[in-house]
Each structure stands twice: as structure tokens, then as C-alpha cells.
N, CA and C of each residue as an Amber inpcrd file, in Angstrom:
protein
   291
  57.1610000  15.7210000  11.4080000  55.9530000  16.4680000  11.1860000
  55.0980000  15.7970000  10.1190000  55.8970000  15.1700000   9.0490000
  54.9510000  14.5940000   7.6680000  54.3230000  13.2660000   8.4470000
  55.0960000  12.5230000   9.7170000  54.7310000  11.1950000   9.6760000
  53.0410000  11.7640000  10.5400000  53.0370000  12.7220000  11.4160000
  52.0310000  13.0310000  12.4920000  50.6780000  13.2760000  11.7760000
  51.2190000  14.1060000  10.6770000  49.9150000  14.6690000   9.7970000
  49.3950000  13.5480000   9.1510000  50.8160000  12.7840000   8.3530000
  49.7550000  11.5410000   7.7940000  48.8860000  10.5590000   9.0680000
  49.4880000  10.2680000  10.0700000  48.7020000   9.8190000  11.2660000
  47.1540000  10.4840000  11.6710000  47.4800000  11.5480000  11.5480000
  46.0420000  12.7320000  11.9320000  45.2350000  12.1310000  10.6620000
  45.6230000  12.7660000   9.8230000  44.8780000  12.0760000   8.3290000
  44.3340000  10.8300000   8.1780000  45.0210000   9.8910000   8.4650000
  44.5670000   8.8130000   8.4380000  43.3820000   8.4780000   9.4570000
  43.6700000   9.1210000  10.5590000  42.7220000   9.2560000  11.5510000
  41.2630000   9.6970000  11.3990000  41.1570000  11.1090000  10.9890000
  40.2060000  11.7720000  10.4050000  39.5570000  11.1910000   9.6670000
  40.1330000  10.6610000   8.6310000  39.5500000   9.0950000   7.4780000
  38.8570000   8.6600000   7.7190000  39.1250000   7.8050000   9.1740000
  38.8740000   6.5800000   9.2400000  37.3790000   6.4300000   9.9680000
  37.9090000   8.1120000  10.9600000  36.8740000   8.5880000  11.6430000
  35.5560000   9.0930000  10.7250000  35.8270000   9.6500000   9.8520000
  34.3560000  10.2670000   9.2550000  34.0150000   9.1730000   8.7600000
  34.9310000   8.2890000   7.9480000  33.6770000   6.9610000   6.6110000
  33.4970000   6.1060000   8.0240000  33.3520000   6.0850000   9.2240000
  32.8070000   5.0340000  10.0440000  31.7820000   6.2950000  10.5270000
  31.8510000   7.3650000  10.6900000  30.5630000   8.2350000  10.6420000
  29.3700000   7.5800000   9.7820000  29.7910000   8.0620000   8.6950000
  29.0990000   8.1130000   7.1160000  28.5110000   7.3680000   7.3030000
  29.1070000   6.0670000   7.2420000  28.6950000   4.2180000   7.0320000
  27.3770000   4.0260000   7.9350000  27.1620000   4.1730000   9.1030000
  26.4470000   4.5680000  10.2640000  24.5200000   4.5230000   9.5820000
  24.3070000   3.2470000   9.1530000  22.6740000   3.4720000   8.9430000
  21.6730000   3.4360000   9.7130000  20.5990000   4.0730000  10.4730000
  19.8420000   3.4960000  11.2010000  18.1990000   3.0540000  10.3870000
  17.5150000   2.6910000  11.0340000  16.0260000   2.7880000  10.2950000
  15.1690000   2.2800000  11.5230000  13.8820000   3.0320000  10.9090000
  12.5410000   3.0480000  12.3100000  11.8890000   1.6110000  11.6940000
  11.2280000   0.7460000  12.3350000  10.5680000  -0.1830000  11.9880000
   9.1480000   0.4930000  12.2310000   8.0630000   0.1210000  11.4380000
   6.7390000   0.6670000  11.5970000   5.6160000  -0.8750000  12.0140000
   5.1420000  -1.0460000  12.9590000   4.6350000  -2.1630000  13.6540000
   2.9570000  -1.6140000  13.2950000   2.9730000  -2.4070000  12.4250000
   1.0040000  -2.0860000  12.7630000   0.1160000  -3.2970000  13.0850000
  -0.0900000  -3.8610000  14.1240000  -0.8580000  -4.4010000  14.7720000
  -2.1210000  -5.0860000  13.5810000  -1.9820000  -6.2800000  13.9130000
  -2.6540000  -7.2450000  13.2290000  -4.2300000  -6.7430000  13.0190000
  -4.9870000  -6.5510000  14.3330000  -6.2060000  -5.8220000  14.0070000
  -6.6630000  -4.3810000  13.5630000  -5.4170000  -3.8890000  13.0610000
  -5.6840000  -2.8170000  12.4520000  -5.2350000  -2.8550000  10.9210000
  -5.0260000  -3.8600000  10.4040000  -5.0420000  -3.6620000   9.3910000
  -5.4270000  -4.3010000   8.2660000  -6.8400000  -4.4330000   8.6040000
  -8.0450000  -4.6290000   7.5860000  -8.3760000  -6.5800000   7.8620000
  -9.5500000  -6.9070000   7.3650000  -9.6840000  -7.8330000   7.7280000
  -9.0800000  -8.8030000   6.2730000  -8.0200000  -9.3430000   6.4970000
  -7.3690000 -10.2470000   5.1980000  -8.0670000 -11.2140000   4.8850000
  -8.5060000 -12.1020000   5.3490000  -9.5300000 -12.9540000   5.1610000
 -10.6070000 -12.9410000   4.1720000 -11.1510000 -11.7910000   4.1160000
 -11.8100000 -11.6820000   3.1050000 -11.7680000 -11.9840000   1.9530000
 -12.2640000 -12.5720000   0.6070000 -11.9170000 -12.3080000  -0.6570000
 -12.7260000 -11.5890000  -1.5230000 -11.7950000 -10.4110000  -1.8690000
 -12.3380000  -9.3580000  -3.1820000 -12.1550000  -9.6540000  -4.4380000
 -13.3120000  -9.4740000  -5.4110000 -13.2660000  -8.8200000  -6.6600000
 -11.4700000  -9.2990000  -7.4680000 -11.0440000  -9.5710000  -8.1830000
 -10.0990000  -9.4650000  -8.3500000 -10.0390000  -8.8330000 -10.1640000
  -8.8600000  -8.0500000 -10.3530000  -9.0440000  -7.3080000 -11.9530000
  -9.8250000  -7.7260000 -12.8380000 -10.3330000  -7.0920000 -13.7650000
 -10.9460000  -7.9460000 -15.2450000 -12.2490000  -8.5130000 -15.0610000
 -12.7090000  -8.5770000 -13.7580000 -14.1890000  -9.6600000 -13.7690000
 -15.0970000  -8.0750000 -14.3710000 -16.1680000  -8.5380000 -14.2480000
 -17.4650000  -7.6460000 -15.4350000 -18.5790000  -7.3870000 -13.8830000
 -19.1870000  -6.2790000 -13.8110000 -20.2700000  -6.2090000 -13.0580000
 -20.8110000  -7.5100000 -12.4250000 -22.3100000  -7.8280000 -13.8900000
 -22.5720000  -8.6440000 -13.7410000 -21.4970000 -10.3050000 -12.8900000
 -20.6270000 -10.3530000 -13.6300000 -19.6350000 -11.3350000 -12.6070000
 -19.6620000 -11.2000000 -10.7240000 -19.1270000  -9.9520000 -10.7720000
 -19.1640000  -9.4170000  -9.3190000 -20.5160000 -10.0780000  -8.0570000
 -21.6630000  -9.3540000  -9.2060000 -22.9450000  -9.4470000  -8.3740000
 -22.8400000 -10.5260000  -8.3380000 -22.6540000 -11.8780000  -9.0140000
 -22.9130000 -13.4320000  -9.3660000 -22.2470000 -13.7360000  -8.1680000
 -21.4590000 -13.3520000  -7.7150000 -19.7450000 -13.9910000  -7.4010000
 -20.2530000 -13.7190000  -5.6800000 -20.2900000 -12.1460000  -6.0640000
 -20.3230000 -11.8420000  -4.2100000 -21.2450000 -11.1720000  -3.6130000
 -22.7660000 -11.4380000  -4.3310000 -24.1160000 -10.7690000  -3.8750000
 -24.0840000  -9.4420000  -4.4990000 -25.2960000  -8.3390000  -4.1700000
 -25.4750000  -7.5410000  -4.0850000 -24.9080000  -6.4620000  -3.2470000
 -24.4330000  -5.1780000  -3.8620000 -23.6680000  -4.4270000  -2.5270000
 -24.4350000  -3.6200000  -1.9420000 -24.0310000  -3.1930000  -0.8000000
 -24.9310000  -1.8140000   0.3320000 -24.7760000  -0.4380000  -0.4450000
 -24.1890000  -0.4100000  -1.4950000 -24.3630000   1.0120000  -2.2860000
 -23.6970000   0.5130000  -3.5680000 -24.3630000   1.7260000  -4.5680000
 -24.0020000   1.3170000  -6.0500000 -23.5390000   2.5800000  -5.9830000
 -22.5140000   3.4210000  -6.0770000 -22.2280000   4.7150000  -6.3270000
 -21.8160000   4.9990000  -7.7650000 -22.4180000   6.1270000  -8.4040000
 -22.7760000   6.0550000  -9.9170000 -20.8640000   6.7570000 -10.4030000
 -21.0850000   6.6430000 -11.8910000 -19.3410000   6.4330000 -12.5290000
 -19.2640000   8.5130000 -12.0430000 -18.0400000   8.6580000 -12.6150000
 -17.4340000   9.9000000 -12.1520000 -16.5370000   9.9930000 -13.3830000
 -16.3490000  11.0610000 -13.8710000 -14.7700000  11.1150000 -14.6730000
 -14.6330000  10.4750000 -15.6880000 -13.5040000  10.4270000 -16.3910000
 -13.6030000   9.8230000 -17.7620000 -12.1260000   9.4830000 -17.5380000
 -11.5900000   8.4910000 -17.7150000 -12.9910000   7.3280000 -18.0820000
 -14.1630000   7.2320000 -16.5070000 -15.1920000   6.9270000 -16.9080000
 -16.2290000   6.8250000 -15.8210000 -15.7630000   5.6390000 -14.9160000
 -15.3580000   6.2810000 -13.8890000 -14.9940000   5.3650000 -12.2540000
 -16.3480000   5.0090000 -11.6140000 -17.0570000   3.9550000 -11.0980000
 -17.7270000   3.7120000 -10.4830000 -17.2500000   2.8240000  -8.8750000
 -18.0750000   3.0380000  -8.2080000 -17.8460000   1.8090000  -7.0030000
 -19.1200000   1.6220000  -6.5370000 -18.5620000   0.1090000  -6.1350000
 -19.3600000  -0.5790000  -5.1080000 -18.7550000  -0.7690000  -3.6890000
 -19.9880000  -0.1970000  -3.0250000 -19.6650000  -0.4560000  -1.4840000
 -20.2100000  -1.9290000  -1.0690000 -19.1480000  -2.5150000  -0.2770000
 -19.6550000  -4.0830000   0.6510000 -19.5550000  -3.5550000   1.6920000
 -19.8110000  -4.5490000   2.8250000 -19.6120000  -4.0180000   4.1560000
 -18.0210000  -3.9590000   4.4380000 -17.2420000  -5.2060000   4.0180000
 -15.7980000  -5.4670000   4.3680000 -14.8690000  -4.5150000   3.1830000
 -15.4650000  -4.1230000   2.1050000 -14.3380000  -3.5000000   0.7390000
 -14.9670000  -2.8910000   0.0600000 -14.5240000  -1.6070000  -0.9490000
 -15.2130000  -1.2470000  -1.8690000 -14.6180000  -1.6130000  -3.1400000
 -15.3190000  -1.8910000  -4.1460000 -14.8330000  -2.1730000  -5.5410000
 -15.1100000  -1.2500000  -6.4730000 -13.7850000  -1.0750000  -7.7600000
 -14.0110000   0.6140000  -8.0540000 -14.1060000  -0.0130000 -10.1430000
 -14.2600000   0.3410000 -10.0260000 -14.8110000  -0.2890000 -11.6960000
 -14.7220000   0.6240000 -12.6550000 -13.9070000   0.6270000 -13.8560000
 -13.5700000   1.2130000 -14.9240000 -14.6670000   1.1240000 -16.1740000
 -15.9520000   1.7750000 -16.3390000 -16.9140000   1.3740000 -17.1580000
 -17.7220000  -0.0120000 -16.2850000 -17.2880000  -1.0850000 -17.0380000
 -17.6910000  -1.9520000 -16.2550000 -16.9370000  -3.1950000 -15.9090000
 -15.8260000  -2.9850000 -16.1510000 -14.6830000  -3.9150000 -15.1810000
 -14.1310000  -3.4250000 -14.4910000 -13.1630000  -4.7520000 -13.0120000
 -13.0200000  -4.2500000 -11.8930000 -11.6170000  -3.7880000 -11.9850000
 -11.0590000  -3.0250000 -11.1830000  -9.7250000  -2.0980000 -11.9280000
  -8.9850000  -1.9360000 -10.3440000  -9.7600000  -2.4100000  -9.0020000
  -9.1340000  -2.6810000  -7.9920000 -10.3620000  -2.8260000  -6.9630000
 -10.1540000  -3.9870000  -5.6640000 -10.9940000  -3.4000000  -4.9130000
 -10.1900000  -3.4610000  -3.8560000 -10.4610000  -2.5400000  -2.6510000
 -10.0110000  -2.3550000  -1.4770000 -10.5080000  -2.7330000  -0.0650000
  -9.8450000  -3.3220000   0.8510000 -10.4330000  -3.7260000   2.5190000
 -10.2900000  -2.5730000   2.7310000 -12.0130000  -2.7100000   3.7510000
 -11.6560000  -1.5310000   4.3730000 -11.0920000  -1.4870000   5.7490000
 -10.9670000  -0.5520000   7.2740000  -9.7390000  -1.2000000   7.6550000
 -10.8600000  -1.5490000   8.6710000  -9.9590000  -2.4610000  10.0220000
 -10.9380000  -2.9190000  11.0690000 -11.5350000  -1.7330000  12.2470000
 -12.3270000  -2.1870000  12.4780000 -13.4090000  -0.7650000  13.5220000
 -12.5850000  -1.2390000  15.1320000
């Protein structure tokens, strides 16, 4: 009877941690034209307004600061750039149409 139970036991064991162990995972595929045009080059941290305009023209909107500290952005056609007072603090692609 002791040898069966330890057999069962051992069984049960072996059976659940090969349960357990058992990882799966979803892969998430997002398609090359959907996700933003890379090519582009933005703004990168630390440059100054003035820099920006020098660097990469004039933008299609100046949207005025917000909040404190005062957030501003600039809209391009391809990214917007978001500006802390008056340095750049990130800019973003926007995605493809």
C-alpha cells in the first residue's frame, strides 16, 4: 500500500509541475504600414524653439502652453512636438492614414 501511494504521489507531482511549467504567449503583429512613418526625423530632447523652427521649418499649428509647467505643441504634418516652456521634452509620429 506505502509503495502504490508513493507511486500515485509521485505521479500527481510530476503531473501538476509539467501543468504549471506550461507557458504560452500571443505574439502581437502590427503591420509595417501601420505603424507610423519611421523615416522621418523628429525634434530630438533639449533643442530650443527657435532650434526646431531652424532645423525643420515652420509648423501647421502652434498650439499655445497648458499646465504648469506650461506644455506646448507643435503640429507637423508627419509628428507633433510637445515642449516644456521652451525645450523639446518629446516628439511623436503620427500613425500612417
Amino acid at each position: 500500500m506505502k509503495k502504490s501511494l508513493a507511486i500515485f504521489a509521485a505521479t500527481l507531482g510530476a503531473s501538476v509541475f509539467s501543468f504549471s511549467s506550461t507557458v504560452s504567449a500571443d505574439t502581437v503583429a502590427v503591420p509595417l504600414g501601420q505603424q507610423g512613418n519611421t523615416t522621418v526625423e523628429t525634434p530630438r530632447r533639449g533643442l530650443n524653439k527657435p532650434q526646431v523652427e531652424q532645423r525643420y521649418g515652420s509648423p501647421n499649428d502652434k498650439v499655445p502652453a497648458v499646465g504648469e509647467p506650461p506644455i506646448s505643441r507643435w503640429v507637423y504634418s508627419d509628428y507633433t512636438v510637445y515642449f516644456d516652456t521652451d525645450y523639446v521634452v518629446h516628439s511623436v509620429r503620427h500613425p500612417s492614414k
